[in-house]
Structures are given as structure tokens and as C-alpha cells.
VOBAZA-869110 format. One line per field, with one value per residue (C-alpha): residue in one letter; chain; x, y, z. Coordinates in steps of 0.1 Angstrom, whole numbers, plus 5000, padded with zeros to 4 digits. Layout:
% VOBAZA-869110
res <- (a, ...)
chain <- (A, ...)
xx <- (X, ...)
yy <- (Y, ...)
zz <- (Z, ...)
***
This chain:
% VOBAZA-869110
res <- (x, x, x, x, x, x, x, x, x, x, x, x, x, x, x, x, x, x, x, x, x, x, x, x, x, x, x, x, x, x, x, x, x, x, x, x, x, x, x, x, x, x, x, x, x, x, x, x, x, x, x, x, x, x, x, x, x, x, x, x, x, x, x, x, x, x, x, x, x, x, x, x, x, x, x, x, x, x, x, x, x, x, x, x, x, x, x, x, x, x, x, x, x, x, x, x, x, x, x, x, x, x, x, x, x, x, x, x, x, x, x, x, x, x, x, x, x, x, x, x, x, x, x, x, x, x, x, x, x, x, x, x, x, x, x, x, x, x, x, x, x, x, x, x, x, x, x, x, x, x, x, x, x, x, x, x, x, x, x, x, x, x, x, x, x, x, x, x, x, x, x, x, x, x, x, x, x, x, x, x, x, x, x, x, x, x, x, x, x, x, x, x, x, x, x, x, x, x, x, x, x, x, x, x, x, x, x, x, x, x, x, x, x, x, x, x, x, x, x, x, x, x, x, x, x, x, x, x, x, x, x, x, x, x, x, x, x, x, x, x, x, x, x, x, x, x, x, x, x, x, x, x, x, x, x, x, x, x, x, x, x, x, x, x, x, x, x, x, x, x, x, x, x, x, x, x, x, x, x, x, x, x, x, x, x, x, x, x, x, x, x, x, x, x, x, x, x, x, x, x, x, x, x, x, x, x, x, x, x, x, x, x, x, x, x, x, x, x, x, x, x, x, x, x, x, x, x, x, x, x, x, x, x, x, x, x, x, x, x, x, x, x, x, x, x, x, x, x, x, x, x, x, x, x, x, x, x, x, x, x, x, x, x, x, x, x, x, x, x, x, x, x, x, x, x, x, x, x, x, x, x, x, x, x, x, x, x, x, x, x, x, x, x, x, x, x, x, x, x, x, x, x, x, x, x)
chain <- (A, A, A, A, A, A, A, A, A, A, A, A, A, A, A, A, A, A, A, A, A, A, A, A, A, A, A, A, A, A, A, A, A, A, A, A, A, A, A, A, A, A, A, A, A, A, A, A, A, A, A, A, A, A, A, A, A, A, A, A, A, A, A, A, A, A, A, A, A, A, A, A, A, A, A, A, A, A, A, A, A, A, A, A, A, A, A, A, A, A, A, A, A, A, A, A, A, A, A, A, A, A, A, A, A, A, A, A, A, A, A, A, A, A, A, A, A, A, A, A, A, A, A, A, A, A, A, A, A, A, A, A, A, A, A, A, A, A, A, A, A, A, A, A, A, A, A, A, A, A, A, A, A, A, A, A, A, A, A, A, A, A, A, A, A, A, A, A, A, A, A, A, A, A, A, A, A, A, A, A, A, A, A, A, A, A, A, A, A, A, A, A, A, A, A, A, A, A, A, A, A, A, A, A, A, A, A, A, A, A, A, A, A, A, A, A, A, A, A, A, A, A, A, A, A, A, A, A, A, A, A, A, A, A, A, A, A, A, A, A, A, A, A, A, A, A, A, A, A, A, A, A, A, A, A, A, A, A, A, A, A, A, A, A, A, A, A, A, A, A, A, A, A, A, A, A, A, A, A, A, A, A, A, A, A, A, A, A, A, A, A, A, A, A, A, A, A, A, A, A, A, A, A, A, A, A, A, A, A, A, A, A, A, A, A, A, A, A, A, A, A, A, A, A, A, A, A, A, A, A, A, A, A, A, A, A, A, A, A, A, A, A, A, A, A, A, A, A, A, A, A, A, A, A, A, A, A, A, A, A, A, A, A, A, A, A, A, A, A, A, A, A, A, A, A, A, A, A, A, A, A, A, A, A, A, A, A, A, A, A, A, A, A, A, A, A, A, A, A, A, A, A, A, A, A)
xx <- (5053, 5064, 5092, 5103, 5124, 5150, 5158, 5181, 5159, 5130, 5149, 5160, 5124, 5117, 5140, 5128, 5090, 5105, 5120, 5090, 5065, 5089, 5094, 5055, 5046, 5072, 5055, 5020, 5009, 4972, 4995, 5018, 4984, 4965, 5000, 4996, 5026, 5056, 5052, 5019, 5022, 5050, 5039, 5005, 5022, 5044, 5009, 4988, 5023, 5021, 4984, 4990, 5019, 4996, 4967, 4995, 5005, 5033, 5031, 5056, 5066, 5088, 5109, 5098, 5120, 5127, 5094, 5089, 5126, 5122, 5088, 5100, 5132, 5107, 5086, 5123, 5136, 5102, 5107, 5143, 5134, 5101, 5109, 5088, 5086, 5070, 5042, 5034, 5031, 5003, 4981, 4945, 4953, 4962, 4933, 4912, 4924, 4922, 4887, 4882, 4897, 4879, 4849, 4856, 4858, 4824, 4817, 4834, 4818, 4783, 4786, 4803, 4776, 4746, 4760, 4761, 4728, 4712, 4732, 4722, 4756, 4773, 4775, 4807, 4820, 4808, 4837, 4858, 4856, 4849, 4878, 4897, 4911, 4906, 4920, 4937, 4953, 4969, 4982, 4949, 4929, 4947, 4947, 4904, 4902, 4915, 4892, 4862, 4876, 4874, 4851, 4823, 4830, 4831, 4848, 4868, 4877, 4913, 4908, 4878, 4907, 4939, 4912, 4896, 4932, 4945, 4921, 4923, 4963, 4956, 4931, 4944, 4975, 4952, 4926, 4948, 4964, 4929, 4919, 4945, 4940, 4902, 4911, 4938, 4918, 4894, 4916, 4911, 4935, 4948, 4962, 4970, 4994, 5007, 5015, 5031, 5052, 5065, 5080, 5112, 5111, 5135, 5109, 5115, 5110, 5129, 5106, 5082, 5110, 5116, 5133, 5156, 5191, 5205, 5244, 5253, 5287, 5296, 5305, 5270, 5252, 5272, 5261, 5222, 5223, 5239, 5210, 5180, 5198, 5201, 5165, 5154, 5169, 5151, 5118, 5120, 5129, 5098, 5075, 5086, 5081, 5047, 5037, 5003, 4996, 4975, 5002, 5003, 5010, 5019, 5060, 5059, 5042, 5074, 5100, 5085, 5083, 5116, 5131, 5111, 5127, 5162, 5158, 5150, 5177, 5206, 5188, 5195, 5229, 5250, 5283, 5261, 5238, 5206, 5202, 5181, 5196, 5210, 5174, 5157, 5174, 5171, 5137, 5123, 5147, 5130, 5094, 5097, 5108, 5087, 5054, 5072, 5077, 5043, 5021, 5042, 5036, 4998, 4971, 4950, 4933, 4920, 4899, 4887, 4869, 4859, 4826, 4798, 4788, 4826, 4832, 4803, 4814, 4846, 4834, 4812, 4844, 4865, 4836, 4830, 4870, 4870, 4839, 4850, 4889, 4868, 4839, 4856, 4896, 4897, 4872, 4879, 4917, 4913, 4908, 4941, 4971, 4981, 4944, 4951, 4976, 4961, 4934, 4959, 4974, 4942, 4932, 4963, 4959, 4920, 4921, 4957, 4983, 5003, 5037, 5006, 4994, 5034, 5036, 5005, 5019, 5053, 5040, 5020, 5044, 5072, 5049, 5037, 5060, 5065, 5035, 5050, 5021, 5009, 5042, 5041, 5002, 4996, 5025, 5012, 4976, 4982, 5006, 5000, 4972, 4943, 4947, 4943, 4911, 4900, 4901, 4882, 4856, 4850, 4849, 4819, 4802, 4809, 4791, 4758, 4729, 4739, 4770, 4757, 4770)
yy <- (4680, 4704, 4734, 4750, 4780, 4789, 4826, 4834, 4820, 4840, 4873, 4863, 4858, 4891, 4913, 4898, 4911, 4943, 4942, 4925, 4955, 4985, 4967, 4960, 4996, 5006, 4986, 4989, 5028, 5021, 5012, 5043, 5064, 5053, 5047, 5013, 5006, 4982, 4955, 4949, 4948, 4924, 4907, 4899, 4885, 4862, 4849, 4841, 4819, 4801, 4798, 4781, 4761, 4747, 4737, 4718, 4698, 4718, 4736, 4766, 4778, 4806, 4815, 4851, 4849, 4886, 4899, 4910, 4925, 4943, 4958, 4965, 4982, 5005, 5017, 5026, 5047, 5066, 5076, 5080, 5108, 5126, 5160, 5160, 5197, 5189, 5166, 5191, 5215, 5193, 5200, 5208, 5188, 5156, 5158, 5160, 5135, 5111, 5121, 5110, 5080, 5067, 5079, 5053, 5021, 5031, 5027, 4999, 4979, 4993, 4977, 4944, 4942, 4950, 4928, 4895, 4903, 4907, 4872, 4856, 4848, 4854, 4892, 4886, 4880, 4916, 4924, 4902, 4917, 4952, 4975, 4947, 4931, 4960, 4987, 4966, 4941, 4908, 4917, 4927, 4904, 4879, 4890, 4895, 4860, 4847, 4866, 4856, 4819, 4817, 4842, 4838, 4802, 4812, 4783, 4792, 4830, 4824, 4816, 4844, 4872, 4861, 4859, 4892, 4912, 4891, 4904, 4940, 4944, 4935, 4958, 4987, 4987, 4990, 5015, 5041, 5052, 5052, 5072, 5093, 5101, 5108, 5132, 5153, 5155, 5173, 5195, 5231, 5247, 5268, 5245, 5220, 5246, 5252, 5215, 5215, 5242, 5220, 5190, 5205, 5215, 5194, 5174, 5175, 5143, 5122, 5094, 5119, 5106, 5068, 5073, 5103, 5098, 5104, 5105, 5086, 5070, 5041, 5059, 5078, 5043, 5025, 5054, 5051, 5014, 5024, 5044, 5020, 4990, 5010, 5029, 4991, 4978, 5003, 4998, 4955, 4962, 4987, 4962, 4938, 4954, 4968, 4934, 4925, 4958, 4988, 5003, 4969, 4978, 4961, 4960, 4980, 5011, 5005, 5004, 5039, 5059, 5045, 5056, 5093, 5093, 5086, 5110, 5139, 5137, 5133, 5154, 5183, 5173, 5204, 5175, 5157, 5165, 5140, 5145, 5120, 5105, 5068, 5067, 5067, 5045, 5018, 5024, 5027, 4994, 4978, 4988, 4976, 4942, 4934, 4942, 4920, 4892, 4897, 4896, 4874, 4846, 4853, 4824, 4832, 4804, 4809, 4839, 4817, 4796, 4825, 4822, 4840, 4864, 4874, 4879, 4903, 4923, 4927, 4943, 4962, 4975, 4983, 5006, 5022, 5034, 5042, 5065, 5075, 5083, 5108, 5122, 5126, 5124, 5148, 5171, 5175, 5174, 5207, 5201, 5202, 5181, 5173, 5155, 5141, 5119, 5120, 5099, 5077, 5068, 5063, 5039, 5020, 5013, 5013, 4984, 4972, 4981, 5011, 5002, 4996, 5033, 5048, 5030, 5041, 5078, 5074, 5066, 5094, 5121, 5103, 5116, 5148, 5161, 5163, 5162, 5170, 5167, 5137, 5122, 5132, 5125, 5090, 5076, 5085, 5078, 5049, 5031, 5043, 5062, 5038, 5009, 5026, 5043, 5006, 4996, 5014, 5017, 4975, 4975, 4997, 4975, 4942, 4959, 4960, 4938, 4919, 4903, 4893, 4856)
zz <- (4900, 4921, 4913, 4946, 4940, 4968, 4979, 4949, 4918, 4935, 4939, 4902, 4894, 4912, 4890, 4861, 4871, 4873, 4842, 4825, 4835, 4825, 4789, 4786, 4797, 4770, 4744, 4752, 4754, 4775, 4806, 4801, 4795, 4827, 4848, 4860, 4877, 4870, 4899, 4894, 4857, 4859, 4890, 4871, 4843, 4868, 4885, 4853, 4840, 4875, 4870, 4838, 4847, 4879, 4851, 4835, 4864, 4873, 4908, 4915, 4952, 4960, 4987, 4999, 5029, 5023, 5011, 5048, 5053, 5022, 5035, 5064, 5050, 5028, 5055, 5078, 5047, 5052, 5080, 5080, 5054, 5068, 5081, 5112, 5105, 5068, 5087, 5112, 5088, 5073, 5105, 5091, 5057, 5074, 5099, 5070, 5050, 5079, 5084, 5049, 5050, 5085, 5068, 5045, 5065, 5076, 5041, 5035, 5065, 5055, 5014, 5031, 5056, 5030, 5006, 5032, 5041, 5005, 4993, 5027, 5042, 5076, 5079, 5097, 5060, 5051, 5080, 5065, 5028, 5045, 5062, 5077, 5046, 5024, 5040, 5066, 5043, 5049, 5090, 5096, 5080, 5096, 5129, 5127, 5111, 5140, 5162, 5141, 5141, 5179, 5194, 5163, 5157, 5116, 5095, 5068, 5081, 5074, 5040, 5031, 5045, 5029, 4993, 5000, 5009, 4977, 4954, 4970, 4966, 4928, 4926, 4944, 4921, 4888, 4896, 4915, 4876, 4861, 4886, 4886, 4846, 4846, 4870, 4855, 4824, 4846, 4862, 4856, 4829, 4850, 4878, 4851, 4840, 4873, 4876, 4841, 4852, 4885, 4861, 4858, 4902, 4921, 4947, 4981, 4988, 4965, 4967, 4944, 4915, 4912, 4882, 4886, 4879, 4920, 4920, 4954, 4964, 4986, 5015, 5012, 5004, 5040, 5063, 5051, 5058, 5093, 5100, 5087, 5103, 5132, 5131, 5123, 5151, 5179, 5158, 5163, 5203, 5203, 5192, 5214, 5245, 5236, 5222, 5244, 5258, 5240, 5227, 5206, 5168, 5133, 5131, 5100, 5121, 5149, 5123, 5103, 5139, 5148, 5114, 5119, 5155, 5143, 5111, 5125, 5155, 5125, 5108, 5135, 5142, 5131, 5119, 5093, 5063, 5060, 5023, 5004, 4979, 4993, 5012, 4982, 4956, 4987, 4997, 4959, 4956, 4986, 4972, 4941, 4947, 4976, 4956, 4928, 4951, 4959, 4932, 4913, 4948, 4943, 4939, 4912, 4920, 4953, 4944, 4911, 4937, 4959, 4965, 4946, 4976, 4989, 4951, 4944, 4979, 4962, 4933, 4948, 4972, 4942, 4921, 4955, 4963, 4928, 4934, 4970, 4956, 4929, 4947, 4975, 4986, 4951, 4963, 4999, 4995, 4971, 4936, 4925, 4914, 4949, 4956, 4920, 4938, 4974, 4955, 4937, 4968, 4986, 4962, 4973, 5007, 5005, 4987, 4992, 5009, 5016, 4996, 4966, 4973, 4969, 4939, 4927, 4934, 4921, 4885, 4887, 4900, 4878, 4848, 4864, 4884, 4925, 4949, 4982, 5005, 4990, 5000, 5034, 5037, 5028, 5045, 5080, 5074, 5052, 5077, 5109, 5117, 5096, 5118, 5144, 5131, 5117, 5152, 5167, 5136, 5139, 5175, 5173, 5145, 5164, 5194, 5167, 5182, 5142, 5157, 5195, 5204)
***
């Protein structure tokens, strides 16, 4: 028996999620303590039902016809509300967080690699369960299974990515509070006082504060949607015309620069004031619902029959960001609150996926007050600037003597 859900029931199903989480994080005080956030909690829930219901006989589909749109629509409020001023003045701190973060596909693609050859399988799977699908995600791991499929003649590439970038969304979601706590417990009195003391600050970036009561009107609400359907628009006619040449990027990357490109010319227009407000009650909108849609969509099953190997590289993936995020994105980004949630977010989109790692940072700073950098940091890395560096960090491991055809 099969129960197909069309676009409303599934949006329906979506805002339950939502709902679901905030009331379980409510009731049970380990997910407040090590701020796992609501989507994934509630998306969880939704997968393990459809799990069951699918042991019973009872198969559930559901329409995510907007799961895209409403990613999309996230990554355009970014950028609609970065102050290219505020990123430049990141300058030496995003350089080195970037550093950091490329340092860590090496990583990545070392432990996948090792792993494959220790267990005896294709090291192209070590790939596979390395940087492309962990911090590359679904777009990427798609676009290298192909690659793999054709050029490498490995069977079953398809399936080992959309498993691997599965697991690593799930992941990424759970680990970045945990994380997060061990590491303000550590934090030295004094800066935890200085952090204490910013609670009350009004953030910068509004994003920092999901749940802030934000008084907008509908006139307010009508011209943000004119500028991210607009700023939208120039980001879809972008990626079309570089489609097939090097300047070939994921849509998501378009639609962000196109919405920092539009931003900051309104934003310098002496007639109109680009204040925050509307951009973030749709973009936290947007987020939340497309990480409901999902993890409530995902296939438990299909990483229950995972293979032994591609299920110990994962494992061995997560302990390592988990390491990496604390013995290094903490240290390197300065040893305070800010690299608190720098390493929150990285555990995001190191495992996951970049709307994972703003969640991950918006349960945190919702708690613990604003982390500005943070905010403007792991947007550009996480969605622009790491495929890039993934890129060019496989390129150089396919050109190993390993992977000659």
C-alpha cells in the first residue's frame, strides 16, 4: 500500500515536524541542554514513523516540490542581508577559517581513503564517503557519482552518495549542539562572562535570533519579497549563462551572490532603509521548513543496508569533525564564544549541509546570545567558497597513481 502525499499534506506534515521538535525540546531537557535543533528533532521523529509504517506494509511518499525553492529562498535572504562591508571586514578571520576548513577535506579524503583500503573496497568509495558527500552534500555527491559512474566504471556510486550525504545531514544536525556545550563549559570565566553580558545586545544580524519577537508589517513583508524574487531572478539567469563553462557553480551559490549584489546596492541607496526584520522571519521561515521536509523525506532504510565498510567510514567521519570542530576550528578561530559557534556551524556543513550548520548556530546563539562573525563566516565558506576548495582538493587526489584507469 502506498500513501502519496501531494504538496499541501506535506507542507502540513512539515509544520507539524516543526511543531513536534519545539514541544519535545520543551519536554525533554537533554535536547534543550546540548541544543539539538528543532528540524532535525522533529524531522527524526517523522522518518522513524515512515520507517515503521514501511515495516508494516505501508509505504509513504511526499511531494517536496518546494524543498528546493525553499533552499533556495534561504540562501537569497543571506545575501540580501550580508553587509559586504561586515565580510570584508572579516579579512584574516575568514582566510583562516577557510584554511581550516580545506584543511579538513584533506582529512576527510585521507580517513575515507584509509578506511577502503583497511576493509578492502574500491578506494573510490573512500571519495565517495570522504569530502564529496560529507562536506559537499547531496549536489555534490551527485554530481562525482556520476563522474565515478562513467569515467571509473564504479557500480552502485549513485546510491553509496545519496546514503553517505543521508547519514551526514543527520549527523551534522546532532553533533554541532554537543559540541557546542562541551565547549562553553570550557570556556574561560572571564569570556564566559563577556558572553553572558551580550544576551541582552541586539545582534546584528537578525538571523543570530530565530526566535526574537520582530514587529514587521505587510508593506515591509511585500518589498522583501520584491527584492528576493528579484535578487532570485538575476541569480537563476546567472547560472544559466555560466552553465558548462568554469565559472559553472551550484544554483544556491548564484542565488546568495545575486542576493549580496542586490543587498548592498539598496542598501546604499540614500531613499530606502534595508533593515532586517522581513528578511529574517522569511529566511528562518524558509530554513526551517526545508530541513523539515528534509529529514522527515529521509530513508532510514537505505543506510540500514549500507554496507559494513561505507558504514564504518561514516563513523569514523563523524568522531573525526567532532575532534576537528574541538581541536581545531575552536582553537584556531580564538578560544572564545564566537569559535564556540564557528565550530557548531562547521560541524553543519562538514557533515551536512550549510542550512544544517545555521541551524546548528541559531540554537546556540538563541541560548547565548549574538555571534556576529560566526554569521557572516560560515555562510561564505559554507556555501560558496568549500566547493570551490573541494574541487580542487579531489582533483589532486584523483591525479594519485591509486585512482589511474
Amino acid at each position: 500500500m502506498t500513501l502519496q502525499l501531494d504538496i499541501f499534506p506535506s507542507l502540513f506534515v512539515a509544520t507539524a515536524v516543526l511543531l513536534l521538535g519545539r514541544g519535545l525540546i520543551a519536554c525533554i531537557a537533554p535536547l534543550r541542554t546540548y541544543n539539538i535543533p528543532e528540524p532535525v528533532v522533529g524531522g527524526l521523529v517523522a522518518a522513524f514513523a515512515v520507517t515503521v509504517l514501511r515495516a508494516m506494509g505501508i509505504e509513504v511518499s511526499f511531494n517536496t516540490a518546494l524543498q528546493t525553492p525553499l533552499m533556495l529562498m534561504f540562501f537569497c535572504t543571506v545575501g540580501l542581508a550580508a553587509n559586504i562591508k561586515m565580510v570584508l571586514s572579516g579579512g584574516r578571520m575568514l582566510l583562516r577559517f577557510l584554511l581550516i576548513v580545506a584543511a579538513f577535506l584533506v582529512v576527510q579524503n585521507v580517513l575515507g581513503i584509509g578506511v577502503a583500503l583497511a576493509l578492502d573496497v574500491n578506494p573510490l568509495l573512500g571519495l565517495l564517503g570522504g569530502s564529496i558527500t560529507m562536506s559537499g552534500g547531496h549536489g555534490t555527491g551527485t554530481a562525482w557519482a556520476d563522474v565515478f559512474a562513467r569515467q571509473y566504471q564504479l557500480s552502485g556510486a549513485l546510491e553509496v552518495a545519496m546514503a553517505c550525504a543521508t547519514f551526514g545531514l543527520v549527523l551534522g544536525g546532532l553533533i554541532g549542539g554537543p559540541v557546542a556545550h562541551y565547549l562553553i563549559d570550557r570556556l574561560p570565566a572571564a569570556k564566559r562572562d563577556a558572553t553572558a553580558g551580550e544576551q541582552g545586545a541586539e545582534p546584528d544580524n537578525a538571523f543570530e535570533k530565530p526566535e526574537k519577537l520582530l514587529l514587521i508589517t505587510t508593506k515591509l513583508l511585500v518589498e522583501k519579497l520584491f527584492l528576493l524574487a528579484g535578487a532570485m531572478s538575476i541569480g537563476f539567469v546567472l547560472e544559466k549563462l555560466t552553465s558548462g563553462t568554469a565559472w559553472s557553480l551550484p544554483t544556491f551559490v548564484w542565488v546568495m551572490f545575486s542576493g549580496v549584489l542586490v543587498g548592498n546596492v539598496v542598501a546604499h541607496t540614500p531613499f530606502y532603509d534595508m533593515e532586517e526584520r522581513a528578511l529574517s522571519v522569511i529566511g528562518n521561515t524558509c530554513l526551517s521548513l526545508f530541513l523539515a521536509m528534509a529529514l522527515m523525506s529521509l530513508k532510514l532504510w537505505q543506510l540500514i543496508d549500507l554496507a559494513l565498510p561505507i558504514l564504518a567510514m561514516l563513523i569514523v567521519q563523524t568522531i573525526a569533525m567532532a575532534l576537528w570542530a574541538v581541536f581545531v576550528t575552536y582553537r584556531f578561530m580564538g578560544r572564545n564564544y564566537e569559535a564556540v559557534v564557528l565550530a557548531a556551524g562547521h560541524c553543519g556543513f562538514g557533515l551536512g549541509a550549510t542550512p544544517t550548520a545555521i541551524a546548528n548556530m541559531q540554537t546556540v546563539t538563541n541560548r547565548f546570545g549574538p555571534a556576529h562573525l560566526a554569521f557572516i563566516l560560515v555562510p561564505v565558506v559554507g556555501a560558496f567558497f568549500i566547493d570551490l576548495a573541494n574541487s580542487v582538493v579531489l582533483k589532486g587526489f584523483l591525479s594519485l597513481p591509486l585512482f589511474a584507469h
